[in-house]
N, CA, C and O atoms as a CHARMM CRD file, in Angstrom:
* protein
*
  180
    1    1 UNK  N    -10.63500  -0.42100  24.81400 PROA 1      0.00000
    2    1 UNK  CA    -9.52000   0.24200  24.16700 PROA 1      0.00000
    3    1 UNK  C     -8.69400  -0.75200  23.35400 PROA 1      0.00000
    4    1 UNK  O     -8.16600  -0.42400  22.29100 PROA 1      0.00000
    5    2 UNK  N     -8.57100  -2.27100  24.00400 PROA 2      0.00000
    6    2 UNK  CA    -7.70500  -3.24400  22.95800 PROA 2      0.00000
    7    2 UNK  C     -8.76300  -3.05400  21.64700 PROA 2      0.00000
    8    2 UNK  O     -8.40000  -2.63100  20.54900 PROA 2      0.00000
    9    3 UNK  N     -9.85700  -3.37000  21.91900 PROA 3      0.00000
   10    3 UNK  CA   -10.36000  -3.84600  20.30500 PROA 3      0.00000
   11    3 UNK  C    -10.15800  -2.59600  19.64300 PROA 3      0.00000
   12    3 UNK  O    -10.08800  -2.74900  18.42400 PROA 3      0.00000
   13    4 UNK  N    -10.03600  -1.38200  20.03400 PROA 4      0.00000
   14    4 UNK  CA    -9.79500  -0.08500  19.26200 PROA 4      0.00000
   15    4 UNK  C     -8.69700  -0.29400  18.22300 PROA 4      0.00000
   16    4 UNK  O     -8.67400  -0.15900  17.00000 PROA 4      0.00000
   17    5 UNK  N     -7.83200  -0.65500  19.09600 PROA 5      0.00000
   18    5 UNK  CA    -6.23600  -0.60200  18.98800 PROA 5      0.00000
   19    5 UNK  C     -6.05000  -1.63100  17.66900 PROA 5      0.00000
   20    5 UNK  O     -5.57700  -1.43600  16.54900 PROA 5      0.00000
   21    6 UNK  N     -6.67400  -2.88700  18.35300 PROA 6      0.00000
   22    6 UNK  CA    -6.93100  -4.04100  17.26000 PROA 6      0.00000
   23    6 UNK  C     -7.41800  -3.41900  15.61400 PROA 6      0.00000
   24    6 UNK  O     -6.95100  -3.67300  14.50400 PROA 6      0.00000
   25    7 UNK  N     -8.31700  -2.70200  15.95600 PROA 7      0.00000
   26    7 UNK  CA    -9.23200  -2.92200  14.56400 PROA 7      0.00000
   27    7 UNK  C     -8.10800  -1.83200  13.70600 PROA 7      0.00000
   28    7 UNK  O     -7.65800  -2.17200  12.61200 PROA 7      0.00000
   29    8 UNK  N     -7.78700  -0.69700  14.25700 PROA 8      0.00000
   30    8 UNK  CA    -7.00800   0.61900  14.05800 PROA 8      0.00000
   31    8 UNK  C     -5.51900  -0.68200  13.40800 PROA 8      0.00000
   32    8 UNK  O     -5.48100  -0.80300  12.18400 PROA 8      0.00000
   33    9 UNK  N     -4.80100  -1.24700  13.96400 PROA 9      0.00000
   34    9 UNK  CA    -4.11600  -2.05500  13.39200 PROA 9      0.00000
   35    9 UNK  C     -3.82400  -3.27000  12.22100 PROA 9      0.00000
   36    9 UNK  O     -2.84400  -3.77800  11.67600 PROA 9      0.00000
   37   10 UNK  N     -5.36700  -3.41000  12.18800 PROA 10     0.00000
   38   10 UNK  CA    -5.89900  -4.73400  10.96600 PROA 10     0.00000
   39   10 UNK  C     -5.91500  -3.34500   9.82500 PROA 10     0.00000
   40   10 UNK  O     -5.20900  -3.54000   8.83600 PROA 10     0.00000
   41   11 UNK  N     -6.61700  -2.03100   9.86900 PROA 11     0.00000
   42   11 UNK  CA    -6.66600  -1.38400   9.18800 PROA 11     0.00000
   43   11 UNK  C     -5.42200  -0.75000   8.30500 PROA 11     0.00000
   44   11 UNK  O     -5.25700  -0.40400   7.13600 PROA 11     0.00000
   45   12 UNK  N     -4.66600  -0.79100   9.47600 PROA 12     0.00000
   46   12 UNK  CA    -3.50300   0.14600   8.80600 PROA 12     0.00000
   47   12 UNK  C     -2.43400  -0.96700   7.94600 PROA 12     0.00000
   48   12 UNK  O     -1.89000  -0.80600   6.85300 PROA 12     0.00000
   49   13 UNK  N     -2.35900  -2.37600   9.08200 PROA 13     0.00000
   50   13 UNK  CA    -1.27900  -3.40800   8.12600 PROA 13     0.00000
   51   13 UNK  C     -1.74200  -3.84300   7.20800 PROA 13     0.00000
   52   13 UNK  O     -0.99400  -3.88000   6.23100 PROA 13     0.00000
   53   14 UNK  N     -3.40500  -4.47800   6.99900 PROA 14     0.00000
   54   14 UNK  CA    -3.92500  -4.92300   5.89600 PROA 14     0.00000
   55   14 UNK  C     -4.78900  -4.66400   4.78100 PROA 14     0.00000
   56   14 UNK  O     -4.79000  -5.12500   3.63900 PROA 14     0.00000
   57   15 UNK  N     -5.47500  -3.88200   5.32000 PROA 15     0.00000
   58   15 UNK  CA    -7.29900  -3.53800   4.95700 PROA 15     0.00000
   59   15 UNK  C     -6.15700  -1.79200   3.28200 PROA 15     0.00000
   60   15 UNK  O     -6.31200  -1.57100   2.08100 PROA 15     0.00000
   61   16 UNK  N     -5.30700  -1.22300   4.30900 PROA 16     0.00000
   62   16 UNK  CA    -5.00300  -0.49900   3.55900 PROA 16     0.00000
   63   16 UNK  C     -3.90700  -0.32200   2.99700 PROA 16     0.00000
   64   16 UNK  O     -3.62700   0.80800   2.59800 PROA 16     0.00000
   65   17 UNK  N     -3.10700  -1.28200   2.84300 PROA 17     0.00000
   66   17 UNK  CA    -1.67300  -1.82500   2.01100 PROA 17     0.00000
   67   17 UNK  C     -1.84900  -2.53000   1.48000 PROA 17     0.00000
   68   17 UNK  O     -1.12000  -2.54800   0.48900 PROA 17     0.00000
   69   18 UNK  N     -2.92000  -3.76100   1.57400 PROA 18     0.00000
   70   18 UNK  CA    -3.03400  -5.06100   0.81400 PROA 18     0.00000
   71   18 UNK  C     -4.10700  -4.79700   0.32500 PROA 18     0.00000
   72   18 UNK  O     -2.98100  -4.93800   0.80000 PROA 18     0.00000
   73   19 UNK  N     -5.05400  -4.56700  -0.10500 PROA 19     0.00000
   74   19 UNK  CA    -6.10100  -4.16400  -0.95200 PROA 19     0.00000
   75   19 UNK  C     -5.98800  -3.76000  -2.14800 PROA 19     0.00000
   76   19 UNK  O     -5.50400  -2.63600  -2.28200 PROA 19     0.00000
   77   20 UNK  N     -6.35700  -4.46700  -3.30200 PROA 20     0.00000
   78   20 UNK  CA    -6.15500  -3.23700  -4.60600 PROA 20     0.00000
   79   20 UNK  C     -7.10600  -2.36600  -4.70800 PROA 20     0.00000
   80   20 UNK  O     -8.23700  -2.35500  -4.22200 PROA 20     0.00000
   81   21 UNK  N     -6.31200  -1.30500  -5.68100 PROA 21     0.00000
   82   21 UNK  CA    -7.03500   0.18900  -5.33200 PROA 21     0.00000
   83   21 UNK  C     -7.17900   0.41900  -7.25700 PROA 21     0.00000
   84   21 UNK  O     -6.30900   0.06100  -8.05100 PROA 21     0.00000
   85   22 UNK  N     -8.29100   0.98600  -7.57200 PROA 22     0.00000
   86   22 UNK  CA    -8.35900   1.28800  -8.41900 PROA 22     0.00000
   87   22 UNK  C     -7.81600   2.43100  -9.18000 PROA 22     0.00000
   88   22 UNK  O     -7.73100   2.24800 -10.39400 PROA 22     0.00000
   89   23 UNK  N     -7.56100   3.18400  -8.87500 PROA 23     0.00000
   90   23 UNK  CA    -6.55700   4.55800  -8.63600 PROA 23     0.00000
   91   23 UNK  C     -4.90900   3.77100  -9.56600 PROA 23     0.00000
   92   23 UNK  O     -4.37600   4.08100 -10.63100 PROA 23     0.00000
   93   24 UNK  N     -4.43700   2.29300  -8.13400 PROA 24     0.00000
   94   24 UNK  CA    -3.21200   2.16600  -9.23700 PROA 24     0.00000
   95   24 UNK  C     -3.46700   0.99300  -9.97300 PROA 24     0.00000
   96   24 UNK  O     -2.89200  -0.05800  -9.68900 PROA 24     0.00000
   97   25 UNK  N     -4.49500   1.10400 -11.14100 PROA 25     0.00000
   98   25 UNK  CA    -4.76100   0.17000 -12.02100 PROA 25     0.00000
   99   25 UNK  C     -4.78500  -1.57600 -11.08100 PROA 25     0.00000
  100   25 UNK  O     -4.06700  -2.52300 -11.40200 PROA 25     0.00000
  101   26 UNK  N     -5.73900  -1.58300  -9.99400 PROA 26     0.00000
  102   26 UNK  CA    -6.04100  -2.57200  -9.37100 PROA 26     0.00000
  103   26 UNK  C     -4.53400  -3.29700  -8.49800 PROA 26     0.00000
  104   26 UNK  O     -4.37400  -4.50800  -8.34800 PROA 26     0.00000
  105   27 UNK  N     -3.83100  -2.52000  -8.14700 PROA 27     0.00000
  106   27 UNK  CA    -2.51700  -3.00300  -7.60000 PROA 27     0.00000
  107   27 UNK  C     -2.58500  -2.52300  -6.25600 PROA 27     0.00000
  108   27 UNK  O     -3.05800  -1.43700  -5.91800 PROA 27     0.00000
  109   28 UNK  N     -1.96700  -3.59900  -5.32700 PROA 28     0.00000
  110   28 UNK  CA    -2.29700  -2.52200  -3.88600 PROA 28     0.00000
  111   28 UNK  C     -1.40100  -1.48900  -3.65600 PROA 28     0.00000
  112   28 UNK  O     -0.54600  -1.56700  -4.53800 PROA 28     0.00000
  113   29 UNK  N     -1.19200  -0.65400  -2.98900 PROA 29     0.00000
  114   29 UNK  CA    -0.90900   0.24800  -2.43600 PROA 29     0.00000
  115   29 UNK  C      0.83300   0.27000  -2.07700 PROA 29     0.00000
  116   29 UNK  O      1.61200   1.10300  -2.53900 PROA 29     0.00000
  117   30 UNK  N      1.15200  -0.69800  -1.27700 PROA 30     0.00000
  118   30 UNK  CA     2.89500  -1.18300  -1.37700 PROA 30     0.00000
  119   30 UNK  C      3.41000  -1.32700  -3.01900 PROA 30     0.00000
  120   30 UNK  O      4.20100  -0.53700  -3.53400 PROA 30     0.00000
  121   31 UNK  N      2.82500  -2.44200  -3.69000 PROA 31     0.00000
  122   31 UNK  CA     3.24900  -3.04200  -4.80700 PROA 31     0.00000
  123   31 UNK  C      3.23400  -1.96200  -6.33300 PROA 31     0.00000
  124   31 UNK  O      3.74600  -2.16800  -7.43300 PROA 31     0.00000
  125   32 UNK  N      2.25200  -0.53800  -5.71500 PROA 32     0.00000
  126   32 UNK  CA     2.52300   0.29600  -6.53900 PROA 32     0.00000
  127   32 UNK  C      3.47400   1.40400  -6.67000 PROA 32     0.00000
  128   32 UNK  O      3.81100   2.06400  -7.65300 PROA 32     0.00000
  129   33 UNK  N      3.99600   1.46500  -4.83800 PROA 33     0.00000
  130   33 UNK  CA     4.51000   2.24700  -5.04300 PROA 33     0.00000
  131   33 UNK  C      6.05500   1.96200  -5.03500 PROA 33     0.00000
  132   33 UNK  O      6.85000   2.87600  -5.25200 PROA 33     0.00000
  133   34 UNK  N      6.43100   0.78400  -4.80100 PROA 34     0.00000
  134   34 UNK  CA     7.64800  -0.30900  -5.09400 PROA 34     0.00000
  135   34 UNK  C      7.61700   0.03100  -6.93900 PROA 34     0.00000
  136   34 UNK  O      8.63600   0.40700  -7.51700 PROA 34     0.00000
  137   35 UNK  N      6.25000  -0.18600  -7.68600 PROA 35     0.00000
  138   35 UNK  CA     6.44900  -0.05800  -9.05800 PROA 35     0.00000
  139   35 UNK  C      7.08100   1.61400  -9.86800 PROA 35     0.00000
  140   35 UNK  O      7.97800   1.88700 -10.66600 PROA 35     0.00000
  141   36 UNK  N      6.09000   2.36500  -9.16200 PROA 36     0.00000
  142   36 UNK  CA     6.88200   4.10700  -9.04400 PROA 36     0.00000
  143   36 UNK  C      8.28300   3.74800  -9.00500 PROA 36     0.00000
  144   36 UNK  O      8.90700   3.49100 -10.03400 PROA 36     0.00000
  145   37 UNK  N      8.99300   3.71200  -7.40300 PROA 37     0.00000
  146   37 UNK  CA    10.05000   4.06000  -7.41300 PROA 37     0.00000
  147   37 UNK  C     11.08600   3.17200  -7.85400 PROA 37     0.00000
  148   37 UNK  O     12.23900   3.30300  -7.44300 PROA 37     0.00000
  149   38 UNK  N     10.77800   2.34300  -8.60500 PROA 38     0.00000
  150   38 UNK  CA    11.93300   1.39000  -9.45100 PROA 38     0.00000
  151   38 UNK  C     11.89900   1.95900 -11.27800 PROA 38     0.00000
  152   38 UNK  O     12.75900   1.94100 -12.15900 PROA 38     0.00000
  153   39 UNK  N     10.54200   2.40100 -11.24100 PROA 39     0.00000
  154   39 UNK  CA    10.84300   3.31800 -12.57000 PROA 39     0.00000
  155   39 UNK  C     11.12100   5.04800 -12.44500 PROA 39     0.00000
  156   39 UNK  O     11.27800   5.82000 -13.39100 PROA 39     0.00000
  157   40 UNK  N     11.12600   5.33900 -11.15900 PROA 40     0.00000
  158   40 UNK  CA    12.01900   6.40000 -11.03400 PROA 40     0.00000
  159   40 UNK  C     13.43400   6.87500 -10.81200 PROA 40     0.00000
  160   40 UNK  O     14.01100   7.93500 -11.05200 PROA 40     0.00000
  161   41 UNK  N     14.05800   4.88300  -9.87500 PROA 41     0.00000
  162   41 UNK  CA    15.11000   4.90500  -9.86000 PROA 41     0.00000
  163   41 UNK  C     15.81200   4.58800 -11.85700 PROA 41     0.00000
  164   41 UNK  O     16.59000   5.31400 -12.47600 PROA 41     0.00000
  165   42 UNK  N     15.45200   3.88500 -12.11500 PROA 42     0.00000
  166   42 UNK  CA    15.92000   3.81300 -13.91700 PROA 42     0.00000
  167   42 UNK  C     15.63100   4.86000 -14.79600 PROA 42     0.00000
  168   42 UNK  O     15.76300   4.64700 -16.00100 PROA 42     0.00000
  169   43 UNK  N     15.20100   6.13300 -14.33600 PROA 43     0.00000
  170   43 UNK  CA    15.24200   7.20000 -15.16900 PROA 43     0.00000
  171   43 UNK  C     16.26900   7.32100 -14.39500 PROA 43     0.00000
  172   43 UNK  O     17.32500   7.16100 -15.00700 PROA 43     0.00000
  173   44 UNK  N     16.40500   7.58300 -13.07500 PROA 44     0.00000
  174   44 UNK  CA    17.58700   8.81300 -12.83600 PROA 44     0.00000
  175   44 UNK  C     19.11400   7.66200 -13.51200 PROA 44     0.00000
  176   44 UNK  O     20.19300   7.98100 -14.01100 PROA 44     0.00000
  177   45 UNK  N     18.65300   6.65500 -13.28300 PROA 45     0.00000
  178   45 UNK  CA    20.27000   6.08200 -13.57000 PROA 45     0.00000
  179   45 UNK  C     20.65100   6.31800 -14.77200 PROA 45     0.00000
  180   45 UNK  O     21.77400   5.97600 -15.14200 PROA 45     0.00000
């Protein structure tokens, strides 16, 4: 059950936040969506 837990955890902190994704023009997954909502916050402002 640890290595479950383990692998289920490498997956979720790294494998699928830190990875670039082709979807957001090779950017990972955090860093795109940090890019969204800073050009959503400067429309609304």
């Amino acid at each position: 059950m640890a290595a479950r837990t383990a692998v289920m955890e490498y997956i979720e902190s790294w494998y699928n936040r830190r990875r670039p994704h082709a979807n957001n023009q090779g950017l990972p997954p955090t860093r795109a969506l940090a890019e969204y909502q800073n050009k959503i916050n400067q429309i609304a402002a």
